[in-house]
N, C-alpha and C positions, 0 to 999 in steps of 0.2 A: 914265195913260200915253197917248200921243201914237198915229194910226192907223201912223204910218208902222215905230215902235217893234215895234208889233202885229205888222205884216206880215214884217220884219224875223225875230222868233223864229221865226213859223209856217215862217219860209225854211228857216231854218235846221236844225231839227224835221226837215224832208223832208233833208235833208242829213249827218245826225247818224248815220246809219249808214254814211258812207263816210266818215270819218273816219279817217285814221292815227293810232294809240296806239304811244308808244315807253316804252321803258321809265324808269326815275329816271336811271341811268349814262348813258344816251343822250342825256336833258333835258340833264344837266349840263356833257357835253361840248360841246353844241351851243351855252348859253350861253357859256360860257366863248370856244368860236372865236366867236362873230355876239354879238357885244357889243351889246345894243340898249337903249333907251330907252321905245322904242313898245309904249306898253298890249298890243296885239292879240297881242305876241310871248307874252303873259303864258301859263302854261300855264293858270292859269283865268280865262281871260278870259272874261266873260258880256258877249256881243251885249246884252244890254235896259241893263245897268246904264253901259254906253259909250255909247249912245243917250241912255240918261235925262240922263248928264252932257256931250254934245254942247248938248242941248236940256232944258234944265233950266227951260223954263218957255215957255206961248204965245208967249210974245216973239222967243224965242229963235228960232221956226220961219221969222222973216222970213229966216234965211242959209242954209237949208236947201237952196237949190238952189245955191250958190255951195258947200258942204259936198259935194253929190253931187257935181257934177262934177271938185272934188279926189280923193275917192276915185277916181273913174275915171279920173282922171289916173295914179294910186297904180298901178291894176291893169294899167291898159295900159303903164305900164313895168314892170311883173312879167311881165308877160305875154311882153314883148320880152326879158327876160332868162332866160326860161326856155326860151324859140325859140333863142337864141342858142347856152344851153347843152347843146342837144340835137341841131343842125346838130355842134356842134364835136366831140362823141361820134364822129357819122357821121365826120366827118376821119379823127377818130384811129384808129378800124376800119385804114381804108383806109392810113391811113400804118404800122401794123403788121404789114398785110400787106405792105409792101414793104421793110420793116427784117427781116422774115422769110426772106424771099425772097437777101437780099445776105446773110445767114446764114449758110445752108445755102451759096453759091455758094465763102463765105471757108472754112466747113468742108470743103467738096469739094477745094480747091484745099493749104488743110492737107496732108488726107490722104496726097494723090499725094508732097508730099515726105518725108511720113516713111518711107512704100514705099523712096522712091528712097535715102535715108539707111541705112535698114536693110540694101538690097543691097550698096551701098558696105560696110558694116563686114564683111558677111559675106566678100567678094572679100579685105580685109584681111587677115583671120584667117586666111584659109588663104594667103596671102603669106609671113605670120607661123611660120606651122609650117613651112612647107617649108625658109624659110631658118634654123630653130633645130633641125630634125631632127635633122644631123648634130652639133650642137654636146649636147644629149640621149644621144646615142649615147657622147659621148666624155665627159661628167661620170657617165655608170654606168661606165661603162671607171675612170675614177681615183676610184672610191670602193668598185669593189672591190679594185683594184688596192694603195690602203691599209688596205683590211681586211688585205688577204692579207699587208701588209707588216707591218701592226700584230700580228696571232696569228704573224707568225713572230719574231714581238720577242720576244713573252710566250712562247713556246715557249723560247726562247735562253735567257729572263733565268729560267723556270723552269727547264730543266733545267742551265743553269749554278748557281744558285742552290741549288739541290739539294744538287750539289755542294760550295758553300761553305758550307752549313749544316750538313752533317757533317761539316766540318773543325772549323770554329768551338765545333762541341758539344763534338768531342773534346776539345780546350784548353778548354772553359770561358769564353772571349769572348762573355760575356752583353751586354755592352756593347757588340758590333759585331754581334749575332746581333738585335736589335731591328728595326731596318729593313728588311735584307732579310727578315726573317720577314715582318715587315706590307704588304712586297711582294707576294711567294712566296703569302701568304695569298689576296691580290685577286687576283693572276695564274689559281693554282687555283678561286677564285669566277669566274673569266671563260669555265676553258675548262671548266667544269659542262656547257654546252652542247651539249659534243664525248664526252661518257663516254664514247658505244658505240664510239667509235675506240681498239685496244687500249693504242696506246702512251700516248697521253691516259689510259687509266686505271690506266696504272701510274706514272707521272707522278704523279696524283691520290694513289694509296695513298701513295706516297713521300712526300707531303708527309703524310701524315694520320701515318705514322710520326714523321717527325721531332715531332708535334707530343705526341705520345703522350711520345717518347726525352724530349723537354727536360721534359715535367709530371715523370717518374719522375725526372731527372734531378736539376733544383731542389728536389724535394722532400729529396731524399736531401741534399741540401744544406742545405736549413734546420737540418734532422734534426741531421747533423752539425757543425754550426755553432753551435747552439746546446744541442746536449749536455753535461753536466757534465763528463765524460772524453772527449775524443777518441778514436774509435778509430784502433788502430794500423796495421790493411787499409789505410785511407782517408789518403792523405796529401794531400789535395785541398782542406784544411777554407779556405772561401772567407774573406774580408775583407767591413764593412761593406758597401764603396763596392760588391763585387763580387753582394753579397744585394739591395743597391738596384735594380744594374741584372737581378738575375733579377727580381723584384717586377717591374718594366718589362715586361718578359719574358710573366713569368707574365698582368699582365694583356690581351696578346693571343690567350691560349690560353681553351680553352673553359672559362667562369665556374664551373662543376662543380667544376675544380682548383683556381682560387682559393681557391671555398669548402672544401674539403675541407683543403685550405692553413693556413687561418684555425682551422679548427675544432681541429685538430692544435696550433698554436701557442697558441692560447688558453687552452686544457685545459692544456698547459706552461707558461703565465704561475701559472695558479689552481691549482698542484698543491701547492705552499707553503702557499695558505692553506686549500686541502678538510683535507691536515694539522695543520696550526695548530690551526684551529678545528671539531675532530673534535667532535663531539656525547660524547666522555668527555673531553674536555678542560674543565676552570673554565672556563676565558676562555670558551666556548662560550655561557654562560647569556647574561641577558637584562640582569643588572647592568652587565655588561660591552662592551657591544653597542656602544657608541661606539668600542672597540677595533677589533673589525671593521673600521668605515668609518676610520679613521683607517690600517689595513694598505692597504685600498686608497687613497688619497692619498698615501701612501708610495709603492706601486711603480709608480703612475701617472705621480711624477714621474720614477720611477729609470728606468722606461720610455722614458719620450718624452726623455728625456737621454743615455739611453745608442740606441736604438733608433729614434727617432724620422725620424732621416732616412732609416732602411731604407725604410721604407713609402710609398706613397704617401700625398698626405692623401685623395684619393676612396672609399681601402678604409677609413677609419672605424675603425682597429684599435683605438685608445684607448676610445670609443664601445664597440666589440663586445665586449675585455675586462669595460667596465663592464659591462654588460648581462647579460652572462655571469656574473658577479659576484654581481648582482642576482636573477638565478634561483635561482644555488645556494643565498644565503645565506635566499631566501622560504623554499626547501625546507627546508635544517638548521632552520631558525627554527621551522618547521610542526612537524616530526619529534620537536623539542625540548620544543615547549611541550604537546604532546599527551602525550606521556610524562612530563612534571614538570606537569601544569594542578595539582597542590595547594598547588607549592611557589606559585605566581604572586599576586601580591597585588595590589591595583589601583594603587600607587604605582611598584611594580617594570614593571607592565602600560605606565602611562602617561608611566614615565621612558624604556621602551624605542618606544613610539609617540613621542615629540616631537624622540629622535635621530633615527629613520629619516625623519621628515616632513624637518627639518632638511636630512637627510641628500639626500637627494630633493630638494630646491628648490635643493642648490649644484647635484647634477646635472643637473636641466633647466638652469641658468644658462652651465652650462659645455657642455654637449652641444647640438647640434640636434635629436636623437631621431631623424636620418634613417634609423637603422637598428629603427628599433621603428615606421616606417612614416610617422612627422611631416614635413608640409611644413616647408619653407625659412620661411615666414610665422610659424610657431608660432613659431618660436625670438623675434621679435623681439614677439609676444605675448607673450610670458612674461616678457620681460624688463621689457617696459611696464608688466606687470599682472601683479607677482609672486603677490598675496595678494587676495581679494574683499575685499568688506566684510563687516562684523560677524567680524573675526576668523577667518574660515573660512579656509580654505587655497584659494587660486586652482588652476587648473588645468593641471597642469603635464606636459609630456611624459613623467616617468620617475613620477608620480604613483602609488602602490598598486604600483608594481613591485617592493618590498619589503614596504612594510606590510599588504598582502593577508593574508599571513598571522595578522594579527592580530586582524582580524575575527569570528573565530568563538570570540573570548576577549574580547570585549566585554561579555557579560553579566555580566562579575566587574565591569565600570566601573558597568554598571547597577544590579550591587546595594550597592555601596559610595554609590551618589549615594541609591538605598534609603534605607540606615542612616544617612545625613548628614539627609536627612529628617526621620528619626523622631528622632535627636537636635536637631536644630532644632525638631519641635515640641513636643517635651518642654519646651523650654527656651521657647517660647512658652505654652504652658498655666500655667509657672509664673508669665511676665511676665504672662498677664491675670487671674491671681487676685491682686494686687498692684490697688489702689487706682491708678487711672486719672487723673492730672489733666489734666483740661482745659486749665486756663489756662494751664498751663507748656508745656504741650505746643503749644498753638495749633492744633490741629487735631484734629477730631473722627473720623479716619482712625486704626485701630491700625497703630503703626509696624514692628509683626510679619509685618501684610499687604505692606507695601513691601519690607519684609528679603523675605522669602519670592518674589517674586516678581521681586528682584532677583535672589538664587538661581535661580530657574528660567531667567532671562537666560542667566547665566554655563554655567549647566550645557547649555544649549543650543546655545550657540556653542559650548563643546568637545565637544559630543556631535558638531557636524555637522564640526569639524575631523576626526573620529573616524572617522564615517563617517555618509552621509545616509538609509541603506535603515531592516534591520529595527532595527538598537539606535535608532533617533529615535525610532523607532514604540514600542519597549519603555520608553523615556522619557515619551512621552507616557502610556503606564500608569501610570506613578508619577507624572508631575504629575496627571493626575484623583485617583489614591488620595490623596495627599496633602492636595487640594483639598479634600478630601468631607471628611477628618480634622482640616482647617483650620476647616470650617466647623461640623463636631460638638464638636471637643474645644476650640476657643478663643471663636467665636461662641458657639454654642449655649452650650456650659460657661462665660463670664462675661455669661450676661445673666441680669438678677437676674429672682429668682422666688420669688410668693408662694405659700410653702406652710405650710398652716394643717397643726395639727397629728394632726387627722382623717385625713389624705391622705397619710402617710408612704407606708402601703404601695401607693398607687394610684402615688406619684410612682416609688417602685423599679419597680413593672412600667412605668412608662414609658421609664425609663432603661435597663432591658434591655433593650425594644422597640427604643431606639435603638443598642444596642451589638450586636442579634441580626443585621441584618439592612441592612448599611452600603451594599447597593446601591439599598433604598430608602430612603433619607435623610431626603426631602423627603418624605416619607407621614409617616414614626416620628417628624420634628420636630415636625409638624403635630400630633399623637395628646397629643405632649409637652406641647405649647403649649394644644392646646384642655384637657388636666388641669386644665393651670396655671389655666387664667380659668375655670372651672368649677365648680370642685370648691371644698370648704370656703369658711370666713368670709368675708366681702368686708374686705379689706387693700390696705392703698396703700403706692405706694412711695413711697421719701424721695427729694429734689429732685437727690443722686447717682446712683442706682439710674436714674432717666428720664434724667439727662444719658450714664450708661453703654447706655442701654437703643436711646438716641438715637445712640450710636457706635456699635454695632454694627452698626446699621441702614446706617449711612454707608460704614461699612468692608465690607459688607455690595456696596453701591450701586458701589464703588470695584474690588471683587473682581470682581463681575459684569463692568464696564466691560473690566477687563484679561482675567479670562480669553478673553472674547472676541477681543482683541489677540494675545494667546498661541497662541488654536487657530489664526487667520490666519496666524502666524508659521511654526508649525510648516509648516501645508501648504506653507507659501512655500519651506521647507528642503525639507522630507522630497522622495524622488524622487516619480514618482508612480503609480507603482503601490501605495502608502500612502496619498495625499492623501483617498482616500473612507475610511480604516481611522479617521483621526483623526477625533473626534466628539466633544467635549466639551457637547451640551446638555444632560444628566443634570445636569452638576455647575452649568450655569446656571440649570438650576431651583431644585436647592436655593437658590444664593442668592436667589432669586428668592421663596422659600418662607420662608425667612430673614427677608428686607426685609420680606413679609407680616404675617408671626408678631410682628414689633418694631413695628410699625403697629400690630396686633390690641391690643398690650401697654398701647399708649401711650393707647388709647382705654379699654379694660379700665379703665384707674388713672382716666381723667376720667370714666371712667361710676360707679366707684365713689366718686367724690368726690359724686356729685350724687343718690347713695340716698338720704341722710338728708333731703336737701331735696325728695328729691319722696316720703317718706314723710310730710313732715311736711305737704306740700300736703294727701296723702290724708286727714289728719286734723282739717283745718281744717273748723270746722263753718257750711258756709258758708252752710244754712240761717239762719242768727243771724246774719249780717253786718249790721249797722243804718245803716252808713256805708262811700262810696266813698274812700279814700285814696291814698296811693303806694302805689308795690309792696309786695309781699307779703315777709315776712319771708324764704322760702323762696327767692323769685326773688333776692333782696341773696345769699344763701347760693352760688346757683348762679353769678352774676356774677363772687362774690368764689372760688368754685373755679374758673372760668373765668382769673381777673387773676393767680392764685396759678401755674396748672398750665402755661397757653398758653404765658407767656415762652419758658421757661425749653425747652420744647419748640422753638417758634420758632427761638429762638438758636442753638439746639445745632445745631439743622437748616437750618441758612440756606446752606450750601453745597450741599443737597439739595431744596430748593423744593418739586419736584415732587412729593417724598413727604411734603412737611407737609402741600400742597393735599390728598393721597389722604389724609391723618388726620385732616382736617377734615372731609371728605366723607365717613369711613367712621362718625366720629363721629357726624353728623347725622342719618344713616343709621339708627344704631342707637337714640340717643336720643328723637328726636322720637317713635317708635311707643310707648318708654315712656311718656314724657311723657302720648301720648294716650289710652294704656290707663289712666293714674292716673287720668286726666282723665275717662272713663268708670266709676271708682267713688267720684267727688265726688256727693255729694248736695245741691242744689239748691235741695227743696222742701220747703214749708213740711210742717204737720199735716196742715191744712185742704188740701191737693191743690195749693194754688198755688205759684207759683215767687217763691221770693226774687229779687226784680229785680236787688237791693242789691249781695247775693252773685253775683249771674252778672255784673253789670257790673264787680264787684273782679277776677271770674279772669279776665274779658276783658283787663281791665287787666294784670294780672298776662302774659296769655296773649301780648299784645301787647311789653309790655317782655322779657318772652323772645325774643321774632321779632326786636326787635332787636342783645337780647347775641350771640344765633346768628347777625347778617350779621356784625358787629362782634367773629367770635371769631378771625377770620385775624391780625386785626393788634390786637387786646388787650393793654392792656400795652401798646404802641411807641408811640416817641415821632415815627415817622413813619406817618402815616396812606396807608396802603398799598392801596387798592382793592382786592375780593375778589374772586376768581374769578366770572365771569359763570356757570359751571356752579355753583357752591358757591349762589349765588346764589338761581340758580332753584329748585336743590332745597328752601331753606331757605322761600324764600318762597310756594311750592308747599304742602309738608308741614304748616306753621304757621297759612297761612289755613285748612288744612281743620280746624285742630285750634279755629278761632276760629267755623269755619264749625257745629262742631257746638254751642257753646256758645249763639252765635245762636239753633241751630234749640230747643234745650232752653229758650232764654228765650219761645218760641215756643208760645202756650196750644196745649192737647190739642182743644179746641172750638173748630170745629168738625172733626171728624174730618178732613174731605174736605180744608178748608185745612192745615191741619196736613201731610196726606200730601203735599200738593201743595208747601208751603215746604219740607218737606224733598228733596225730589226735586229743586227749586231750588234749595236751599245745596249738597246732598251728591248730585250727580248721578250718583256713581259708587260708592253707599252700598251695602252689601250687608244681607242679613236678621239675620246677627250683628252687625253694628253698631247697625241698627235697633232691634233688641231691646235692644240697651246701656241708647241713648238714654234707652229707654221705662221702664229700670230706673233713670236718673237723675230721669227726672223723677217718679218712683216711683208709674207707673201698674200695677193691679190685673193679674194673669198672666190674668184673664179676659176685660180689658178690650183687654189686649197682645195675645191673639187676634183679637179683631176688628179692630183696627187692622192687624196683620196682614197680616190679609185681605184687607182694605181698600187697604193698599200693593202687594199682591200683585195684584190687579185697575185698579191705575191705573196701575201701573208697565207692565204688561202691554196696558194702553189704548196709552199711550206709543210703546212698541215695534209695537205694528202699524200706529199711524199713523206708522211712518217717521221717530221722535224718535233713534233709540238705532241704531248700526248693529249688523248682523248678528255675532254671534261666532263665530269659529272653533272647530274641532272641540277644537283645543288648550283655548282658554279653557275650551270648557264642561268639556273632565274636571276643569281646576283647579278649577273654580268647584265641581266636587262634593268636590274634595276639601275646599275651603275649609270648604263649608256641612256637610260630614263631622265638621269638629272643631268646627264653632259650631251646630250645629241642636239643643241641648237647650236646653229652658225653665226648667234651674233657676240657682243661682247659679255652680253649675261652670263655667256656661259662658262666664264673661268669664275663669275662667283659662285655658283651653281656647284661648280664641281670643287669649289673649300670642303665643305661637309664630306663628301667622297673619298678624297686624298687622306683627311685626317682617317676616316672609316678601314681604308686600303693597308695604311704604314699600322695601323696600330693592329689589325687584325694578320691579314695573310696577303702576300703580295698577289696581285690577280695572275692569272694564265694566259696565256697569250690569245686562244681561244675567245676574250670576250670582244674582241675585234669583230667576231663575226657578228655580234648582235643589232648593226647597223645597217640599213639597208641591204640590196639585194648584190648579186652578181648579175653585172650588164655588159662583161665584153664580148666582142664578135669574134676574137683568137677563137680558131679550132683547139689548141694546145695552148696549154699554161708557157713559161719563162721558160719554166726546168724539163719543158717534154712532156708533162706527164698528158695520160688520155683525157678528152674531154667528159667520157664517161662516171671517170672519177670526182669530176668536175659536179655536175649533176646531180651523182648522188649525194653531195657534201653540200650542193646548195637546197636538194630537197629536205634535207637532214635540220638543216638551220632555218626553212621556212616553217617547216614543221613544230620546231621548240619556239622561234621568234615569230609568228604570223604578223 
């Protein structure tokens, strides 16, 4: 670097604390306005490295003094431009103090004429008033001047009017008596104001008289008017046109007389028919009931024909008669059926509910219901939307204004849909003891289930025409009872069952089990079902019995589906003060227990298909096998129950997939622990102590083309190759090596101990001491020599675990684990039947932890150190740890 570069930083250095730092938003706007080119602007610009590339070499320093004096040229016009703009600051000071200055001068000069504008408007205004004072003076002058002229109007035209209204009463000129009343009326509302002036309140009473004379008047007039005899006193009896205009009349007077009017006349329209249809009259019952509504259409027209123009249309008379109508006949009706509920039958019941519905849906159609409190809007609702959906009855203004009374005679509906019940599933018990066909049928659903729950449709839409509170909710008791009875007397009762003939009387107490106690269904099925696969001879069913065994399963699956649909429906109907009453999961578990129990069935029949063939395994003397070949006669046996049993299951269940997968898998489940338990009392070994190579490579063989009939059992038999469940899978491929794994470990010499323990803890990492003992019994080592080994497993497996090979178990595990070593901890032969029930427990649950090893006896060696080194310390604490959970 150049001397001059040198001096140049050291400058700079002395200068680098009075530096201005802005911030990034203040960089950016700066570039943005000063647009430049020039390095120096750069925010990191480095002094050395603009030197070094000035002077990029000796040579270069020949321009060095032509280069300084351009800068100095560069500064002293910065220098001139920052003089310039600090003089022009000073200007503008001073030039704002005198824009200031003529400011304030313009403000000043403002001010004074708004003063002067303000005094002028004030001078104005009172200009103003004094020339409008007097004209003030004379607009109160003429507007009381017309008060006093207007109250001595009303005063005139009241008490003339007075006057001419008890003329008018006297003749009966209801027709000229109209107007001046509704004068005379407002006149009296105006001079309210004046009571305490006496003649004003005799005035007032006068009118309140006449208004009292004309109620008493008119009424006696209706009275007489429409009385059957005339009386002979009264020679006044009015004309239509003359009742019109008292109506007119009447409705200026106080709405009290109206109504009192109405109530009078109404009770004289219905006086014929309270008669009529007395409660000892026939016609009165329930048969008859359309009669009823048919009197009133009658005199509704003979009404509004003869009558009709009397009324106004605002008093609603036709409406009020109906209404009226409708009360009395809920009451007779109530009065009626309470007194005869023996004679009522559910047909007489639901012939006299679908008149009055009827009946009801002309009357909203024809009426507004403004007198039952209905807006104007409803009427043109109801006409839009006479009926809902699903058959129900829409909701209509004259709704329940009859058929209320019917209500509390609902439960004769309820027990007749009962007995229709129990005769439809009579009549289904019979249909499923009758030979089932598939193929004609086309479908693996009992068409008893679709009838049945077709019925429950129908019976639901007229329950909820009927009414939506408690009878839906009492219906819904009968669809679960039925349900439950559907699923004991036609499921349960046609799915075949073998019964050996040991087990008669175990199968009667199951079948009373299931008839004692119908609220727990799905327990008593279950009790029924575990008999059935338990008890006596192993029996298979015939290739009907599994295709019937397989439909009830479906029908089963199909039931489930709907009830479901069915309990949503309800809540959908019922009000809801019910909606939490309805609960149908009980009866979705039986079916639920149902589908289980026909799963359990279907496995049962292929487990029994394959006893003879793994009896006959157990029998193979495989010590004496001299030669490796194909499969085992045994394995051809179980394939070919496999290619016989699978289709025919498959097919049946191919609209149900998901419960074939679950019977493959429950299959599996069950089988392979047999399988492996057979597989633990094959015998191996020679006299001489050794192992048949011959014979362990044949079962492996054998062990091996099982692993694949069991990937290959979903789709067996089809003629399309169908891919197996990834779960069915894993299980298969899982359960099978360990069953491959243990035959390994038996092909596996006893010598030397220590390896021996060790390849077993590598094939069967998760071997317990009853399986161990198995082995030792396959490969038919000495019960003296089986201790030591033992022991020996017991102190490496426990090396193992303290150096951090095996995780920790749970409190859970270890109780299982004692329970496990509970059923397998004897040394004699018992003990491999002992641990059947274990094995099946183990494969079908969760495979154990290695960990349950320690649940058996103690640690007894005298090693200061394990195998692997570890301290004895470690030792100690891990056997006080397992004394403590296993004492």
């Amino acid at each position: 670097m150049s001397e001059s570069a040198v001096a140049v930083e050291s400058e700079e250095r002395m200068v680098a604390n009075n530096k201005i730092h802005f911030s990034k938003e203040v960089k950016q706007v700066i570039d943005k306005v000063l647009k430049t080119d020039d390095p120096m602007d750069a925010p990191d610009f480095n002094t050395v490295d603009y030197i070094n590339q000035l002077f990029p070499n000796e040579q270069s320093l020949a321009g060095i003094d032509e280069t300084i004096q351009k800068m100095q040229c560069e500064v002293s016009l910065i220098d001139d431009n920052i003089r310039s703009v600090v003089r022009g600051q000073t200007n503008t000071g001073q030039d704002g103090q005198l824009a200031l200055c003529e400011a304030q001068k313009v403000i000043s000069s403002l001010f004074s004429h708004i003063i002067d504008v303000k005094t002028r408007a004030e001078r104005t205004e009172e200009m103003v008033k004094e020339i409008t004072r007097d004209i003030k003076q004379l607009d109160c002058a003429k507007r009381n001047l017309t008060a006093a002229i207007t109250t001595l109007n009303h005063l005139h035209m009241l008490v003339g009017g007075i006057e001419s209204l008890n003329k008018l009463i006297e003749r009966r000129s209801y027709g000229e008596i109209l107007n001046p009343l509704q004068a005379i009326t407002e006149v009296n509302q105006h001079f309210q104001q004046f009571s305490d002036i006496e003649e004003i309140k005799n005035l007032s009473q006068s009118v309140d008289k006449i208004q009292v004379t004309l109620a008493q008047q008119i009424t006696e007039d209706f009275k007489e008017a429409f009385a059957a005899k005339p009386s002979s006193q009264n020679q006044h009896r009015l004309g239509l046109n003359q009742l019109a205009d008292a109506c007119k009349v009447m409705s200026v007077l106080d709405p009290k007389v109206k109504k009192e009017l109405l109530k009078w006349f109404i009770a004289q329209q219905l006086e014929e028919y309270t008669h009529l249809f007395h409660e000892n009259q026939d016609i009165a019952w329930l048969d008859k009931i359309d009669k009823r509504y048919a009197w009133l259409k009658r005199h509704l027209l003979d009404f509004e024909d003869k009558y009709g123009p009397v009324f106004p249309l605002d008093w609603e008379v036709s409406e009020r008669i109906t209404v009226e109508f409708c009360r009395q006949t809920r009451e007779q009706l109530a009065q009626i059926m309470a007194k005869r509920t023996n004679e009522i039958d559910v047909r007489l019941l639901l012939f006299a509910i679908n008149k009055t519905q009827a009946f009801e849906q002309l009357l909203s159609k024809r009426f507004t219901g403004v007198t039952l409190g209905a807006q104007p809007t409803d009427k043109a609702r109801v006409l839009a939307e006479p009926t809902a959906t699903d058959g129900a009855v829409g909701l209509t203004v004259f709704h329940d204004q009859i058929g209320q009374c019917f209500k509390p005679h609902l439960d004769i509906y309820i027990r007749s849909i009962d007995r229709n019940l129990s005769e439809l599933m009579d009549k289904f018990v019979e249909m499923s003891r009758e030979p089932y066909k598939f193929a004609e049928a086309k479908t693996t659903v009992y068409p008893s289930s679709g009838d049945l729950f077709v019925f429950y449709k129908k019976c639901m839409v007229q329950c909820n025409q009927l009414s939506n509170e408690q009878p839906m909710h009492d219906l819904a008791l009968v669809f679960k009872k039925y349900l439950r009875e559907y699923a004991s007397k036609v499921l349960e009762g046609s799915t075949p069952k073998l019964v050996p003939s040991t087990t008669s009387s175990s199968i009667g107490k199951s079948v009373s089990l299931l008839t004692r106690d119908m609220q727990n269904l799905s327990t008593a099925a279950g009790q029924v079902f575990h008999n059935f696969l338990k008890e006596g001879d192993t029996q298979r069913f015939a290739r009907d019995d599994l295709v019937r065994i397989c439909c009830v399963l479906t029908t089963g699956e199909y039931c489930l589906e709907t009830v479901q649909q069915l309990e949503d429906k309800l809540k959908e109907k019922v009000t809801s003060a019910y909606v939490s009453k309805i609960d149908m999961s009980e009866e979705k578990d039986v079916f639920h227990r149902i589908i289980s129990n026909c799963i359990q069935l279907l496995v049962q029949d292929l487990e029994a298909g394959c006893e003879a063939s793994l009896q006959a395994m157990a029998k193979v003397q495989w010590q004496h096998i001299n030669n490796v070949g194909d499969q085992s006669a045994f394995i051809s046996s179980l394939c070919g129950n496999f290619k016989q049993t699978v289709p025919t299951i498959r097919d049946t269940l191919a609209s149900s997939r998901k419960y074939f997968t679950q019977f493959c898998h429950r299959f599996v489940a069950a089988f392979i622990p047999k399988f492996i338990n057979v597989l633990y009392r094959c015998k191996l070994t020679l006299s001489d102590g050794s192992n048949n190579v011959l014979g362990c490579e044949q079962l492996l063989l054998d062990t091996h083309s099982l692993k694949t009939a069991l990937l290959e059992l979903p789709s067996v038999g089809s003629s399309v190759n169908r891919k197996a469940p990834t779960s069915y899978t894993k299980v298969v491929v899982k359960d099978m090596t360990r069953a491959e794994m243990i035959i390994k470990v038996v092909m596996t010499p006893v010598q030397p101990p220590a390896h021996f323990t060790q390849q077993v803890l590598k094939l069967l990492p998760d071997i317990t001491i009853a399986e161990y003992q198995k082995i030792l019994d396959m490969k038919a080592v000495k019960r003296v020599d089986q201790l030591q080994l033992i022991d020996l497993f017991k102190h490496t497996a426990s090396a193992a675990a303290v150096s951090g090979l095996i995780d920790p178990t749970t409190g859970e595990e270890e109780t299982q684990a004692a329970e496990t070593v509970a059923a397998t901890s004897g040394t004699t032969d018992d003990a491999e039947t002992s641990a059947v029930p274990t094995e099946t427990t183990t494969a079908a649950s969760s495979t154990p932890k290695r960990a349950f090893i320690f649940s058996v006896g103690s640690f007894t060696g005298s090693a200061d150190k394990n195998a692997d080194g570890s301290s004895q310390t470690g030792i100690r604490k891990l056997e006080n740890l397992l004394k403590k959970r296993f004492p």
